[in-house]
C-alpha positions in Angstrom: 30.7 -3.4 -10.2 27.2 -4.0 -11.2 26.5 -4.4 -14.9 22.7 -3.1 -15.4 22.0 -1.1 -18.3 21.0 2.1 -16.1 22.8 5.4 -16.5 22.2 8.6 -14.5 21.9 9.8 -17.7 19.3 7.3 -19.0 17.6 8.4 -15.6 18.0 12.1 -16.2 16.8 11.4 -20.1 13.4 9.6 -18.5 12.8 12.3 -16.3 13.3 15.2 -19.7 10.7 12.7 -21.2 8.1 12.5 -18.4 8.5 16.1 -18.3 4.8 17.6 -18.8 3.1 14.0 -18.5 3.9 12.9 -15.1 3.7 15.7 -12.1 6.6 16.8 -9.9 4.8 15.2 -7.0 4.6 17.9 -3.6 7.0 17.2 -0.8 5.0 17.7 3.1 7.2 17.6 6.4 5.2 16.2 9.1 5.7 17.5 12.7 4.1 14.2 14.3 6.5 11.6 12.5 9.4 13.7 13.5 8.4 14.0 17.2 8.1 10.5 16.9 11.3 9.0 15.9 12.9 12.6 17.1 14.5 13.9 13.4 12.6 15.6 10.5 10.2 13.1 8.3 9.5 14.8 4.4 6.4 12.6 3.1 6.9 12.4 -0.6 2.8 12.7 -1.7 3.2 10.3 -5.0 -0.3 9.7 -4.2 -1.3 12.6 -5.7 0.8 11.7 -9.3 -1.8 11.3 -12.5 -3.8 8.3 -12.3 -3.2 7.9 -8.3 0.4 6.2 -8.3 4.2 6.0 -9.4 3.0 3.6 -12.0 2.8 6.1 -15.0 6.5 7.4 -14.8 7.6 3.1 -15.8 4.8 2.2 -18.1 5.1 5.7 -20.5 9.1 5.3 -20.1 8.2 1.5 -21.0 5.9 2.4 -23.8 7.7 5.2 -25.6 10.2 3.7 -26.0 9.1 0.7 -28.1 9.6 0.7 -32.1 6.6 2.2 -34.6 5.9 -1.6 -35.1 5.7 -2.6 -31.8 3.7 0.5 -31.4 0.9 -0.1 -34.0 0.7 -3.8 -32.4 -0.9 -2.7 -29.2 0.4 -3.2 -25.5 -1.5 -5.2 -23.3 -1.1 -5.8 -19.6 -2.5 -7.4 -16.4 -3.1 -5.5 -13.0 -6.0 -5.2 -10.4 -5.6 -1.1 -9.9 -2.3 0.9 -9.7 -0.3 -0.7 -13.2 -3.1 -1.3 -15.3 -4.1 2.9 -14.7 -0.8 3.8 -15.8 -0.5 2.0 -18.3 -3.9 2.8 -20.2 -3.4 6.6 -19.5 0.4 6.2 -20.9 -0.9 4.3 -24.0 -3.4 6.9 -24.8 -1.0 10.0 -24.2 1.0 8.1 -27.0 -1.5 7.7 -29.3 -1.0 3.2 -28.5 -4.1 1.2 -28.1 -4.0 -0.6 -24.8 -5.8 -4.2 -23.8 -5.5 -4.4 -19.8 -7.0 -8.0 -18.4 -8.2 -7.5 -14.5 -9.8 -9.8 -12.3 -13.5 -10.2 -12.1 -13.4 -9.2 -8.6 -11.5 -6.1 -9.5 -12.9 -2.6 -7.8 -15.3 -1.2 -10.0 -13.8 2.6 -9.4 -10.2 0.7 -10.4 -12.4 -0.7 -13.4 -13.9 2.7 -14.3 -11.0 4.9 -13.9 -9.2 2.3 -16.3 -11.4 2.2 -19.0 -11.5 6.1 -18.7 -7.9 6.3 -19.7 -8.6 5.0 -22.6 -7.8 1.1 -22.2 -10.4 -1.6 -23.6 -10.8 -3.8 -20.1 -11.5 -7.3 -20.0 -12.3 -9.0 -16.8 -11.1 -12.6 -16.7 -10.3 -15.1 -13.7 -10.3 -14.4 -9.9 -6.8 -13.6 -9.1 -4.4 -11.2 -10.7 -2.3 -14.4 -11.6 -5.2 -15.6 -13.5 -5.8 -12.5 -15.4 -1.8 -12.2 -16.1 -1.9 -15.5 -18.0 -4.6 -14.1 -19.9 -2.5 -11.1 -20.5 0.6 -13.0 -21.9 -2.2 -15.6 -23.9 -3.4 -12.2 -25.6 -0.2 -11.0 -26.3 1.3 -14.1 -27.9 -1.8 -14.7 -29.8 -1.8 -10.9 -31.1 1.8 -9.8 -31.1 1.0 -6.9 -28.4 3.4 -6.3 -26.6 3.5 -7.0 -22.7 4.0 -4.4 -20.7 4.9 -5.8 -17.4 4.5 -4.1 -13.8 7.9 -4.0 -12.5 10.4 -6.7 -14.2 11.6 -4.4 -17.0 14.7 -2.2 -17.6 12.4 0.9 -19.0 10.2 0.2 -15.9 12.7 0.7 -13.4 14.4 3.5 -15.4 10.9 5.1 -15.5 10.4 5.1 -11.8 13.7 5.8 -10.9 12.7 9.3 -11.6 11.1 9.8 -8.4 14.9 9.1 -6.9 16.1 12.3 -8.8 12.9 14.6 -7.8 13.7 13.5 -3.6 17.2 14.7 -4.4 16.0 17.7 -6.0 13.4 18.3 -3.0 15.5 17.3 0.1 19.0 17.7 -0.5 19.7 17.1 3.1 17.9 13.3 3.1 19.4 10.4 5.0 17.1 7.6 5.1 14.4 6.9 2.2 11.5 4.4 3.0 10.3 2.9 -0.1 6.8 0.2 -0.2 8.1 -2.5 -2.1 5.9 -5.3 -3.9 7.9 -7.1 -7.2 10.7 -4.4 -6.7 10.3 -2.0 -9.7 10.5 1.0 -7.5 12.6 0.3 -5.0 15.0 -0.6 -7.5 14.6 2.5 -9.6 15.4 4.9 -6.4 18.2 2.9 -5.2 19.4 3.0 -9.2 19.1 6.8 -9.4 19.9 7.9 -5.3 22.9 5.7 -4.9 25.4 6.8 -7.8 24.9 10.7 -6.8 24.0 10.2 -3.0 25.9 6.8 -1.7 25.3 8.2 2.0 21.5 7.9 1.9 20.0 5.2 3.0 17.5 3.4 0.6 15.4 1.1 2.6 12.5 -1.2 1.4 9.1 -1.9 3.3 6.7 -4.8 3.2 4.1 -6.6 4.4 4.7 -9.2 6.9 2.2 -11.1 5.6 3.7 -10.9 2.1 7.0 -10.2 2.1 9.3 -11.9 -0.5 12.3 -10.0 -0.6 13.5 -10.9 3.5 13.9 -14.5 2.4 15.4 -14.0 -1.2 17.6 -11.5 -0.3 18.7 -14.3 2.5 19.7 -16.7 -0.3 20.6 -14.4 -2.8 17.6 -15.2 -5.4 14.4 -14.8 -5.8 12.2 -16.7 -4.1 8.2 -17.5 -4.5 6.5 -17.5 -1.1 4.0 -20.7 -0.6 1.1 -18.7 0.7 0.9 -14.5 1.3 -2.2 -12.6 1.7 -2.2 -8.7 3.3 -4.9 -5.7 2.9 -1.9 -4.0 0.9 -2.8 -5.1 -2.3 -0.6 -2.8 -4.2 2.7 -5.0 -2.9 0.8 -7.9 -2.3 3.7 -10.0 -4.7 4.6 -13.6 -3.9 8.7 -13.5 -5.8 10.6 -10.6 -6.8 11.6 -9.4 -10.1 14.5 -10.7 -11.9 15.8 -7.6 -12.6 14.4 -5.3 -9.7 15.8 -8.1 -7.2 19.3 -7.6 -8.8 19.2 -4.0 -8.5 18.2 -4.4 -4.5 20.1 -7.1 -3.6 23.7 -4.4 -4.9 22.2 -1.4 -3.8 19.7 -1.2 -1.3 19.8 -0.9 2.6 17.9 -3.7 3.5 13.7 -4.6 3.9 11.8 -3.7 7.2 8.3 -5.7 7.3 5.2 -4.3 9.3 2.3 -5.6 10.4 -1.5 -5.7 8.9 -2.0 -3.4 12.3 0.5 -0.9 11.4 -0.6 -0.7 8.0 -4.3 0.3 9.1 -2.9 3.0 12.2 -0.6 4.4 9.0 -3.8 4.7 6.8 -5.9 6.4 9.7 -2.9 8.4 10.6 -2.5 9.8 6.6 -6.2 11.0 6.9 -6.4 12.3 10.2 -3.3 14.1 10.4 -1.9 14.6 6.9 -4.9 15.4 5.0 -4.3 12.6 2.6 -5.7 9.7 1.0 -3.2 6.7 1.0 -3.9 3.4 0.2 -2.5 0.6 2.9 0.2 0.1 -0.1 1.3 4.1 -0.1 1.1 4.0 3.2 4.1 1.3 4.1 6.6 3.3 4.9 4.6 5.1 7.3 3.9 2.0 9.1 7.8 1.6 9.1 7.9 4.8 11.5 5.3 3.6 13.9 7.0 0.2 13.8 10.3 1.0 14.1 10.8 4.9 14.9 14.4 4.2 16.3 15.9 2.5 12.8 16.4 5.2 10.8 18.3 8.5 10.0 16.9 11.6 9.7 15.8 13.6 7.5 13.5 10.9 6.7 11.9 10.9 2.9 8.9 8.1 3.3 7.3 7.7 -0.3 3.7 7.6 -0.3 3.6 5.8 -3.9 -0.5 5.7 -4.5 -3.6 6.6 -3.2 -6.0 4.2 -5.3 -8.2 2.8 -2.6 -11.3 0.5 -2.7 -14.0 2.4 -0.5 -15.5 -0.9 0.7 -11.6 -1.5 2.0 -10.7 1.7 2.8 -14.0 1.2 5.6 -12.8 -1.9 6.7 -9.2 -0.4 7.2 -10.5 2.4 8.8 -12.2 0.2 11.3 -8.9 -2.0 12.1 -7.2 1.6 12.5 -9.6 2.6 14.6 -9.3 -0.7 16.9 -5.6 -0.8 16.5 -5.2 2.8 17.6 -7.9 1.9 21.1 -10.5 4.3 18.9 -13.0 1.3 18.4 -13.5 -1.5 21.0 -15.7 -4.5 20.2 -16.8 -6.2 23.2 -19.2 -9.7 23.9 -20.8 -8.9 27.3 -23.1 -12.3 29.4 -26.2 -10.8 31.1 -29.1 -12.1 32.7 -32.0 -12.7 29.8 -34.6 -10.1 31.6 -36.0 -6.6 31.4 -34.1 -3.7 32.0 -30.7 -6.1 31.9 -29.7 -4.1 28.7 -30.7 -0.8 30.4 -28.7 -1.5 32.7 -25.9 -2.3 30.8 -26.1 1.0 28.7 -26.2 3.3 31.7 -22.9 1.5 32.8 -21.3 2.6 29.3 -22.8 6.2 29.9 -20.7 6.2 32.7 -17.5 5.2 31.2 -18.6 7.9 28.3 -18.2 5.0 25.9 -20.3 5.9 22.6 -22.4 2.5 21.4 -22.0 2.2 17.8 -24.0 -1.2 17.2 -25.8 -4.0 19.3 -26.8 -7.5 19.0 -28.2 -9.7 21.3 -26.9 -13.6 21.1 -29.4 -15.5 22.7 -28.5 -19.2 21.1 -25.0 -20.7 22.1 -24.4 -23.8 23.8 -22.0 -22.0 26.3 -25.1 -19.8 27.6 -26.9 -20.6 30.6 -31.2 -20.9 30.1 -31.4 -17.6 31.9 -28.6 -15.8 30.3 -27.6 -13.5 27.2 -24.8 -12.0 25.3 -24.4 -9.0 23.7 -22.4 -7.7 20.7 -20.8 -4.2 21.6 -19.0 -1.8 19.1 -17.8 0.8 21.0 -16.4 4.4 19.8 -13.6 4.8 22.4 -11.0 7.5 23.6 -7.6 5.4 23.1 -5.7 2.5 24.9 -6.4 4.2 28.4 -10.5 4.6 28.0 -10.3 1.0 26.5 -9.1 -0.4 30.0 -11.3 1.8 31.5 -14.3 0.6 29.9 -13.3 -3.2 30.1 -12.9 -2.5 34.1 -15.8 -0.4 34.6 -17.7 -3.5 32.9 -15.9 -6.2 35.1 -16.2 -4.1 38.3 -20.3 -3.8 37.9 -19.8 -7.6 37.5 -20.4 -8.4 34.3 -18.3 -11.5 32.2 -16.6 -9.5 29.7 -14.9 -11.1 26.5 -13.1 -9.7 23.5 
């Protein structure tokens, strides 16, 4: 028997309190993920919550429920986007002051939207790390209290919430697919879903490239990964939670990690298809049905926990989306160095109905004869099938041909 101090009740008394401040998030079936993996998908659009993610149902549970003293003292916080919107719109619906310290490299639309909660920002250091340091400095030096992103009881409590409303929504779930970073929400739906539904599978994502919870869960503890970098920055965490990792390592089904390329299809495929902007975060468990559309049992609820992306990353995703899905081909082609070469070159692509996006000639490079030239292609392609098609139309006019 676990010994955590969450009730169904305490879940069901969060969910009276969030009543009116955070939004009964839609529910949207999608017709292409259940062709795919052959059983209905439900996409649970927590993208579309107040301030662009899960993140206000922990931090108001988290902040209402501290004591009139604790109140008057401030809460303070460290986060690069999702936590520190949550928590400065939380704050201000209860009338708290909020401090939240973000990185100087921080998005300036994260930046903005922040301080338009209501939150006084301060940029310090280059890393979230650095700027979390600065958080607990502030707090000890202030007696503000530290409101932290996923290792606290309220936290979880708070976004266990969701759990209830996917009960509430599809009844008839089997499998959900939850992005998991530090743990806080994973934990919360497993916490709520478990007790009342211990058929349905709860089932964590993360990023290959940063995910913490495979190897801790291996051992039993948490763990701090060495090195972990991914373009989902929203559950880019190198160690679990203390208290989220207990909840997972009792309750939950298990982790599925996907790659940086599944990531970027799942992102193009929320815009093209669903009509939604999800950042590579949100979008994790959607990544989880490209990956690995045989693993789980449908109906399949796949949380889409925030949509707070960058522009200037939300283009570069969209790029690797494009490539990954055969929808963007860049190419280096060797021709001779005289007029009409690119000409030529062009009326092949015409052929192949490849549309150029961008050229550039690379004239100096040890590897190039005196007569010769390459040339930079960006392609806007078809798919896998025009992809090959292009490379061998290229290959069969004789031109050296390199990716």
């Amino acid at each position: 028997m676990h010994s955590w101090p969450i009730t169904i009740d305490d879940v069901r008394g969060a969910q009276k309190m969030l009543s009116g401040v955070a939004r009964v998030t839609p529910m949207e079936s999608s017709r292409h993920l259940a062709e795919l993996i052959g059983a209905p998908v439900h996409l649970k659009c927590e993208n579309l919550q107040r301030t662009g993610s899960f993140k206000l149902r922990g931090a108001y549970v988290r902040i209402a429920g501290l004591t009139p003293v604790e109140k008057a003292a401030g809460v303070v916080a460290a986060s690069a986007g999702n936590h520190a919107q949550g928590v400065a719109l939380a704050a201000a619906l209860l009338g708290v002051h909020s401090t939240v310290f973000m990185p100087l490299a921080a998005p300036l639309p994260k930046v903005a939207a922040t301080k338009g909660y209501g939150a006084e920002v301060r940029l310090h250091g280059s890393t979230v790390d650095e700027a979390l340091q600065a958080a607990q400095r502030y707090a000890e030096a202030t007696g503000a209290v530290f409101i932290h992103p996923f290792d606290h009881w309220d936290i979880v409590t708070g976004q266990a919430t969701l759990g209830l409303e996917i009960l509430e929504q599809c009844p008839e779930v089997r499998t959900i697919l939850v992005g998991v970073g530090g743990g806080g929400l994973l934990a919360g739906i497993a916490a709520a879903v478990k007790p009342l539904r211990p058929d349905v599978r709860v089932v964590g994502v993360q990023a290959a490239a940063a995910a913490a919870y495979p190897p801790s869960l291996a051992v039993g503890r948490p763990v701090t990964l060495e090195r972990f970098a991914t373009m989902a920055d929203g559950i880019q965490v190198g160690r679990p939670g203390d208290i989220p990792f207990e909840v997972i390592n009792t309750l939950a089904d298990g982790i599925r990690t996907v790659s940086e390329e599944s990531l970027s299809r799942a992102l193009l495929l929320g815009l093209e298809r669903f009509k939604l902007v999800v950042e590579p975060a949100g979008a994790s468990p959607i990544a989880a049905l490209l990956e690995h559309p045989d693993e789980f049992e449908g109906p399949v609820v796949a949380v889409l926990s925030g949509g707070n992306i960058d522009p200037q990353l939300m283009q570069r995703v969209l790029r690797n989306g494009l490539a990954a899905a055969g929808r963007y081909l860049s190419l280096r082609v060797r021709l001779a160095d005289r007029p009409g070469s690119l000409a030529d070159l062009l009326a092949v692509l015409t052929r192949v109905d490849a549309n150029v996006l961008d050229v550039a000639h690379v004239r100096i490079d040890p590897r190039l004869g005196v007569t010769e030239v390459e040339v930079d292609l960006h392609l806007e392609t078809k798919g896998p099938e025009h992809c090959a098609a292009v490379i061998g139309e290229l290959r069969d006019a004789g031109y050296v041909v390199s990716q």
